[in-house]
C-alpha positions as CSV (number, residue, x, y, z in Angstrom):
1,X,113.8,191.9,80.9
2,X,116.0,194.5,81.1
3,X,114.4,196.9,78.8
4,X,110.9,196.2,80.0
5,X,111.8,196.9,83.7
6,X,113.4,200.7,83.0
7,X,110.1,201.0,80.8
8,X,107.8,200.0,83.4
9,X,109.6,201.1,86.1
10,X,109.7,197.8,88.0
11,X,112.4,195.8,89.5
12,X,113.8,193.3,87.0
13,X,112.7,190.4,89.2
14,X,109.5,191.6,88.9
15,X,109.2,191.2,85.2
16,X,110.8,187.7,85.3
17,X,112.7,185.6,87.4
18,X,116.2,184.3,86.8
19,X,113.7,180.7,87.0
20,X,111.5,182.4,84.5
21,X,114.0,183.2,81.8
22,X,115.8,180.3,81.7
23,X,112.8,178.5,80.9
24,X,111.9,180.3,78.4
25,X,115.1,180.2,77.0
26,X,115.4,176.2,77.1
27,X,112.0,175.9,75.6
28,X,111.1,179.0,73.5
29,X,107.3,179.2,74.0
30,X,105.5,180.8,71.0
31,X,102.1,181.6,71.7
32,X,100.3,183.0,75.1
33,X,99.2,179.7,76.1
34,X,102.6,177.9,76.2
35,X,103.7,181.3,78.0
36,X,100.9,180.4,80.4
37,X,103.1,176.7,80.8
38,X,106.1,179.0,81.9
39,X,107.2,179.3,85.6
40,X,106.2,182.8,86.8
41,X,103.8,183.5,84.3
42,X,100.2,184.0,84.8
43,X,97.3,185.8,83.6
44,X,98.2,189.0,84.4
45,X,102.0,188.8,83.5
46,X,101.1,187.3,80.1
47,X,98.7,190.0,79.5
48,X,101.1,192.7,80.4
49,X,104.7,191.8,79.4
50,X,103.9,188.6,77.4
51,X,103.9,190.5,73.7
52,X,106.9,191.6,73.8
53,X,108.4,188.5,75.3
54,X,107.0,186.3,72.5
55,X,108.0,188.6,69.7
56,X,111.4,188.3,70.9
57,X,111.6,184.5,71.0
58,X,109.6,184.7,67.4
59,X,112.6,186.6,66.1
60,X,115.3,184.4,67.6
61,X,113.7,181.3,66.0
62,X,113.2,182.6,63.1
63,X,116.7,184.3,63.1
64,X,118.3,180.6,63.8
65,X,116.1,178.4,62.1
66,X,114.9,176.6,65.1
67,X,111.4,175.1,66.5
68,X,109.8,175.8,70.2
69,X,110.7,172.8,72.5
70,X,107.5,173.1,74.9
71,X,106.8,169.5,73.2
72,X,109.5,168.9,76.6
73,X,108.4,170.9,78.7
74,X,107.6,169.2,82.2
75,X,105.8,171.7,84.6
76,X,106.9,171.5,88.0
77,X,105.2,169.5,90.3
78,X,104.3,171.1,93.4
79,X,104.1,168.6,96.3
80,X,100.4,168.5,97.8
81,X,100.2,170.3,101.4
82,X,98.9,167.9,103.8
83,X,96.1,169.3,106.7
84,X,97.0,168.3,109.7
85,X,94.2,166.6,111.1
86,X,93.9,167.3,114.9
């Protein structure tokens, strides 16, 4: 995150969230789609910062020997807003 702020010239928070980076973390997506699965990532960050995310977490895997856990990954659920009828 780090490295792709000072490249981009963003604010790290704009690249991912502390949220964002745990997640990935716990569950080590490996494709775009499961990076779409992701809190904070969307179309538009996948497209642009997404790469070089995955070919991090492609390297750690393979580095350790371990699999993606997105098999567990629960999204959040986001409680529906109620209109107020009136």
């Amino acid at each position: 995150r780090n490295r792709i702020s000072k490249e981009e010239n963003l604010p790290v928070y704009i690249v991912a969230s502390v949220k964002t980076l745990v997640q990935m973390a716990d569950y080590l997506p490996e494709t775009e789609k499961e990076l779409l699965r992701i809190h904070g990532f969307g179309k538009v960050k996948t497209e642009r910062f997404g790469a070089k995310f995955l070919e991090l977490i492609q390297n750690y895997i393979a580095a350790y020997g371990i699999e993606s856990r997105m098999i567990h990954f629960k999204e959040d659920k986001k409680p529906r807003k109620r209109k107020n009828k009136g």
